[in-house]
C-alpha positions in Angstrom: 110.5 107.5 66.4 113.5 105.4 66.6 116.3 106.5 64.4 117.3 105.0 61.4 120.7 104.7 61.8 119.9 102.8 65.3 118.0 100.2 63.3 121.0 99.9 60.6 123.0 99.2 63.8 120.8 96.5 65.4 119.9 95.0 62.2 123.6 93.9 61.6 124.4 93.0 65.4 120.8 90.8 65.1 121.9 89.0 62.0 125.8 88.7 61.8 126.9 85.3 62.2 128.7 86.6 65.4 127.1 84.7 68.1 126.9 87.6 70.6 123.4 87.7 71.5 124.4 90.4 74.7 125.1 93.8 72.3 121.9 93.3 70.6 120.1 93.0 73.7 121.7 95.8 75.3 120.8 97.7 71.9 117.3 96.9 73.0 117.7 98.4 76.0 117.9 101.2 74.8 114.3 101.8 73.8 113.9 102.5 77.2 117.4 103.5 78.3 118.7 105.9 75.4 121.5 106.7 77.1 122.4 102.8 78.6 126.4 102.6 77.9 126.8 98.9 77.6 130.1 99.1 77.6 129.8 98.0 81.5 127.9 95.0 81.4 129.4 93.2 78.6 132.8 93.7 80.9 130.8 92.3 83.8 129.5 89.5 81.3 133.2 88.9 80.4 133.8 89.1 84.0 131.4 86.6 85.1 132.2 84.0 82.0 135.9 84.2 83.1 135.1 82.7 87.0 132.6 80.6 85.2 135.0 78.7 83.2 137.2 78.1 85.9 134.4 76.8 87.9 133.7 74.6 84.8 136.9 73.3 84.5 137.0 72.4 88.1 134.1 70.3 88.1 134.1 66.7 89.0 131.3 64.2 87.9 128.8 64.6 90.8 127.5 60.9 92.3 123.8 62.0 91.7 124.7 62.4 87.9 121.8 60.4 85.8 122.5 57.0 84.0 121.1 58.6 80.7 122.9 61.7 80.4 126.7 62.9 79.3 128.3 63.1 82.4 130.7 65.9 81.9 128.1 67.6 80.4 126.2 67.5 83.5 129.0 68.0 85.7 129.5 71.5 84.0 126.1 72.6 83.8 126.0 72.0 87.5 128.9 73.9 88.2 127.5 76.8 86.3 124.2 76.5 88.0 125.6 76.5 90.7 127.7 79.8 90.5 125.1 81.8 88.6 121.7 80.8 91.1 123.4 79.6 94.0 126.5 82.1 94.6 124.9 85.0 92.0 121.4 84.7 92.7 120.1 85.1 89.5 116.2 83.9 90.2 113.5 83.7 88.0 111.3 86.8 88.9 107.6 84.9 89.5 105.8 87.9 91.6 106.5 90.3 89.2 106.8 89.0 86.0 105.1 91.1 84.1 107.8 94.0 85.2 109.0 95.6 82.1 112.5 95.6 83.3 112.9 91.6 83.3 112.9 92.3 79.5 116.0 94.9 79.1 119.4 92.7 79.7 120.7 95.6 81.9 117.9 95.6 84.1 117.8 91.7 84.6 122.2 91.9 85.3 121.5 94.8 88.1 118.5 93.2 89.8 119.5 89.6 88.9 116.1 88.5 88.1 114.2 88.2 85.1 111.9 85.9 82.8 112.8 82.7 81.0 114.1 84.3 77.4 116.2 87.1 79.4 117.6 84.6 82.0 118.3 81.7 79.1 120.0 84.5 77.2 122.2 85.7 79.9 122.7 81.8 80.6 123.6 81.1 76.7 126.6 84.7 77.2 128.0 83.5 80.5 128.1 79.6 78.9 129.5 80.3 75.7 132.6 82.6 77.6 133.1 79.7 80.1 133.5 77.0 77.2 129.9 75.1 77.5 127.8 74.5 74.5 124.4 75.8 75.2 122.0 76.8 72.9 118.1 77.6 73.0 115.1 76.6 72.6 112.3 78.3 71.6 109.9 76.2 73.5 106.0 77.7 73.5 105.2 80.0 76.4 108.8 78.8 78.7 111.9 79.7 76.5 114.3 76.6 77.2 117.7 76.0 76.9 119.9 72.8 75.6 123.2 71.4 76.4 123.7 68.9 73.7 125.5 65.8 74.6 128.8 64.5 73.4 128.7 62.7 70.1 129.4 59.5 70.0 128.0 58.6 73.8 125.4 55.7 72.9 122.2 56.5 74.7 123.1 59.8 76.4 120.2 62.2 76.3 120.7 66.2 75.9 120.5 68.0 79.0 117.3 70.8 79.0 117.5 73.3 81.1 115.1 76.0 82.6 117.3 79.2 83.9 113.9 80.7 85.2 114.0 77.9 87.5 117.5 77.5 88.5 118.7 75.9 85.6 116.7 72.7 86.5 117.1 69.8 84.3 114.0 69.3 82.8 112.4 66.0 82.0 111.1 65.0 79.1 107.6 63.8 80.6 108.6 67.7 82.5 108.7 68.9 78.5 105.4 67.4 77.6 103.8 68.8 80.9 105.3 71.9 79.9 103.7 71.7 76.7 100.3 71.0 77.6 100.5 73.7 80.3 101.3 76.5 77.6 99.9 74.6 74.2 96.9 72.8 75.4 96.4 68.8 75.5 96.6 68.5 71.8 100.4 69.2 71.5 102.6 66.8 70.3 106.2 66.6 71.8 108.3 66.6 68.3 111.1 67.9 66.7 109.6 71.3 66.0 108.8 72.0 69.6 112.2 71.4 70.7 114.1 72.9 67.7 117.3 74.7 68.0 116.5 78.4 68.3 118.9 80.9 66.4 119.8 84.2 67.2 117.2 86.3 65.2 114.6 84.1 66.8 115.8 84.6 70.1 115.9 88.4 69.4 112.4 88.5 68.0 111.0 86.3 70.8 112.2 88.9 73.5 110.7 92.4 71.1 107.1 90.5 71.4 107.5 89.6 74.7 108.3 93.7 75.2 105.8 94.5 72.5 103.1 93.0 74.4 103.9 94.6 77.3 104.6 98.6 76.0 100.9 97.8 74.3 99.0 96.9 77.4 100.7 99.5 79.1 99.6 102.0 76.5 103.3 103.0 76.0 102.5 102.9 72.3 105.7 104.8 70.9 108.0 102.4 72.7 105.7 99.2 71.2 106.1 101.1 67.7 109.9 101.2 68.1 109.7 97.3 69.2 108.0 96.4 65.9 110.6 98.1 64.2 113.2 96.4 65.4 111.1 93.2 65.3 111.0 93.6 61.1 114.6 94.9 61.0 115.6 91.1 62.5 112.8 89.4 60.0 111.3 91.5 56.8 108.7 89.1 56.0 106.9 89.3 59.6 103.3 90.4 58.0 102.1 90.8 61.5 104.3 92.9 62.7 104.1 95.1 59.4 100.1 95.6 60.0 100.6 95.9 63.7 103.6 98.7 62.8 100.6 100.4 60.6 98.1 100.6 63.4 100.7 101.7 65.9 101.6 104.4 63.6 97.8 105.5 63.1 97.3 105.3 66.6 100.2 108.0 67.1 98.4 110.2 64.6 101.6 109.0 62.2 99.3 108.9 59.2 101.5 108.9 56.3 103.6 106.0 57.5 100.3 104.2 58.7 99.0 104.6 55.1 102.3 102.5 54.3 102.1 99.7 56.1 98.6 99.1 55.8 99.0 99.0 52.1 101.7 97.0 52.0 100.2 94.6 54.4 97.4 94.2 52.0 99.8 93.9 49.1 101.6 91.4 50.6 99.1 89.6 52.5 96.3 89.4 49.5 96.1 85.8 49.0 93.4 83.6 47.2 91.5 80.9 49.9 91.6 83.2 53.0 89.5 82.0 55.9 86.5 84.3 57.0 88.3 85.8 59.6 91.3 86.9 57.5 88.7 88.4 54.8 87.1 90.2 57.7 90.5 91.6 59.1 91.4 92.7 55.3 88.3 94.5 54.8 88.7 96.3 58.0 92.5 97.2 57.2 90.7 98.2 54.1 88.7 100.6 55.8 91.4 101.9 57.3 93.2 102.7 54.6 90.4 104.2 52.6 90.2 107.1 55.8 94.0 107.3 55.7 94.3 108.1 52.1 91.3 110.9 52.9 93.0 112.4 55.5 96.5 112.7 53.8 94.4 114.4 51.3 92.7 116.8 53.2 96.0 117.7 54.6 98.0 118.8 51.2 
């Protein structure tokens, strides 16, 4: 299991109001990595920000630049495109996507490829030390990102951008197409969908991306010590409590199963449930009923 005082640690570089989303990541890395020193890469982050910014400051107002957007905005999110996918070759990884490794921040610096929420996190670090506002958004099924334009520019739009493509400017008939791709035809285009996404939420967005993955590779320790982190950045994630529970049983962990699962049914027990919610409780039930026979069988 992952230690307790590893936890302490990424629970306060996950929620303190320092915007460094890159320790926490590395920290992540180290579910696979125990011994990753990220020491290294955050120099080569600081490294890569520092030519960045000159680039950034550099940049002249291409002729191309759109009638509706901020034009210096543009002009330095094209300069940084341009030095981290044209000159640094940071791509979106499409043939292997799945690959664990596009989810660990050190992995995704070495082989300069990764997947949306990895690349738009590097993309947010390598921004935010060159002097561009960036911030993300946590679209459904494409993490995005947003360069917010100047206030005070009458009708200049916000630039989104996709780092797994490039850092293409998206559209916002690309959003909605986007949107029914991952969300279905039903999807509205709103406020919601395209809300600012803060740090924990970045952070939890990238543990169930690598949860999913340690689970249908049957790496279940690893997924268990995903979940932990995942309820270190948010407490109240009821999911992720039950899915800590049945991870935990699965390992033969049955004391700390027997927790969860009682909690989860504690905290969960709510009157109006919908059939299938009544039929997962009973079954968490049932659970917990062989748990507690177990435990006693053992003392």
């Amino acid at each position: 299991m992952i230690k307790e005082q590893f936890v302490r640690a990424f629970t306060h570089a996950a929620l303190s109001p320092d915007p460094d989303l890159a320790i926490a990541a590395l920290m992540i890395a180290r579910i696979e990595y125990p011994k990753l020193d990220a020491g290294p890469y955050l120099d080569e982050l600081d490294a890569i920000g520092r030519e960045a910014r000159m680039r950034v400051e550099a940049a002249s107002i291409p002729a191309d630049t759109p009638m509706q957007v901020d034009p210096e905005r543009y002009a330095r999110v094209q300069a940084l495109n341009a030095y981290l996918f044209a000159e640094l070759r940071f791509v979106g990884n499409e043939k292997q996507y799945e690959d664990p490794r596009n989810s660990f921040l050190n992995e995704v610096m070495d082989r300069r490829t990764g997947i949306p929420i990895t690349l738009a996190l590097l993309y947010i670090e390598i921004a935010r030390r060159a002097g561009v506002q960036i911030e993300g958004v946590n679209f459904p099924g494409h993490f995005l990102l947003r360069c917010p334009a100047r206030r005070g520019l009458m009708h200049a739009e916000d630039l989104i951008i996709d780092a797994f493509h490039g850092g293409a400017i998206v559209s916002e008939d690309g959003c909605r197409e986007l949107l029914r791709r991952y969300a279905g035809d039903g999807a509205v285009l709103g406020t919601q969908v395209m809300a600012h996404a803060t740090k924990p939420q970045i952070l939890s967005r990238m543990l169930l991306n690598l949860k999913r993955l340690y689970v249908r590779m049957h790496s279940f320790p690893q997924a268990r010590d995903v979940t932990e982190l995942m309820l270190a950045v948010d407490p109240s994630a009821l999911t992720e409590l039950k899915e800590r529970g049945l991870l935990a049983y699965h390992l033969n962990d049955f004391s700390g199963a027997l927790r969860d699962l009682q909690s989860y049914l504690r905290l969960s027990a709510t009157k109006g449930t919908d059939e299938a919610e009544r039929e997962e409780h009973a079954q968490i039930w049932e659970h917990v009923k062989t748990l507690r026979k177990r435990i006693a069988s053992l003392n």
